[in-house]
C-alpha positions as CSV (number, residue, x, y, z in Angstrom):
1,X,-76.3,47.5,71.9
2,X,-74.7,50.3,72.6
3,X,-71.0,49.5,71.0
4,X,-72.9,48.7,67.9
5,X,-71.8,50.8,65.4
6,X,-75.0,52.1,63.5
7,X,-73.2,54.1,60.9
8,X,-73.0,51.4,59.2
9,X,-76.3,50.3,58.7
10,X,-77.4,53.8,57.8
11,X,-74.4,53.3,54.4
12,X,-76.0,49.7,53.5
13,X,-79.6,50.4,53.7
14,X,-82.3,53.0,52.6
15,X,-84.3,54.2,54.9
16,X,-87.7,52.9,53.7
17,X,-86.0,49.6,53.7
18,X,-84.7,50.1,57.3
19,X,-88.4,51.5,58.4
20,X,-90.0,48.2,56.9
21,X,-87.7,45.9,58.6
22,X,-88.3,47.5,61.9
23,X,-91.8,47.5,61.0
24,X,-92.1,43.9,60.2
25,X,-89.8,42.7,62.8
26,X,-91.3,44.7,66.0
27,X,-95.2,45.9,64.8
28,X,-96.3,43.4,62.0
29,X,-99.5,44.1,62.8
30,X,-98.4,47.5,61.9
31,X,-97.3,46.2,58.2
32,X,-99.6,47.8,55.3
33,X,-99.7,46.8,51.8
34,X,-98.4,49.8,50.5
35,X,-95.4,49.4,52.7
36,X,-94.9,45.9,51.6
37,X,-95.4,47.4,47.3
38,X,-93.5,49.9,48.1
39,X,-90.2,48.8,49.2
40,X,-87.7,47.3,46.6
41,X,-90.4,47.8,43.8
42,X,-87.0,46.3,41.2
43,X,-87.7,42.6,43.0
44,X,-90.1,39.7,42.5
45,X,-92.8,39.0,45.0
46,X,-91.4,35.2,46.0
47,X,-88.4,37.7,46.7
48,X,-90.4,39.9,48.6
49,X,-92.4,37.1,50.7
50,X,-88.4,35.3,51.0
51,X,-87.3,38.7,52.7
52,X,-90.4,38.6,55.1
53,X,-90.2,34.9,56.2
54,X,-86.6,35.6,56.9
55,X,-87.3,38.4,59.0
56,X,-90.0,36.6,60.9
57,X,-87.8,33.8,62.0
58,X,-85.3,36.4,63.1
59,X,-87.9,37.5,65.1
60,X,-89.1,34.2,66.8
61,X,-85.5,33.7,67.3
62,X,-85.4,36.7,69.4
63,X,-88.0,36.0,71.2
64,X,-87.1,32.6,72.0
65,X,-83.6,33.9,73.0
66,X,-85.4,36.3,75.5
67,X,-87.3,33.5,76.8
68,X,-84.3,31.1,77.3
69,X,-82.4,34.0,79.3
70,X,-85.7,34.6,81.4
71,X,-85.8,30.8,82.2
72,X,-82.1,30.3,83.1
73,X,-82.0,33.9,85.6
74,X,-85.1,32.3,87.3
75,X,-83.3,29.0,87.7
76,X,-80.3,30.1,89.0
């Protein structure tokens, strides 16, 4: 959006963290291994694998959002 405020963001996360969630959420297919070592290396993998499912449904949900607002312009 373009009111969003992304200052914000930039304060609460690192940048390799910011970079894999972008990764993950838009190009998964563009997700390595080292990427997925690599980024909070002080947490457990079922955290790791926790963090990824989240950010998966985050992304079906968008994509079901888009799809909902593409159904209801056609229809009306």
């Amino acid at each position: 959006y373009d009111d969003y405020d992304y200052g914000e963001v930039n304060q609460l996360l690192e940048r390799s963290l910011k970079i894999y969630i972008k990764t993950v959420a838009c190009y998964p297919e563009k997700t390595t291994k080292r990427m997925y070592t690599q980024f909070w290396r002080h947490f457990k993998h079922s955290e790791k694998v926790h963090i990824n499912l989240l950010l998966l449904e985050a992304r079906m949900q968008a994509a079901l959002l888009y799809a909902l607002r593409a159904v209801t312009r056609y229809m009306t």
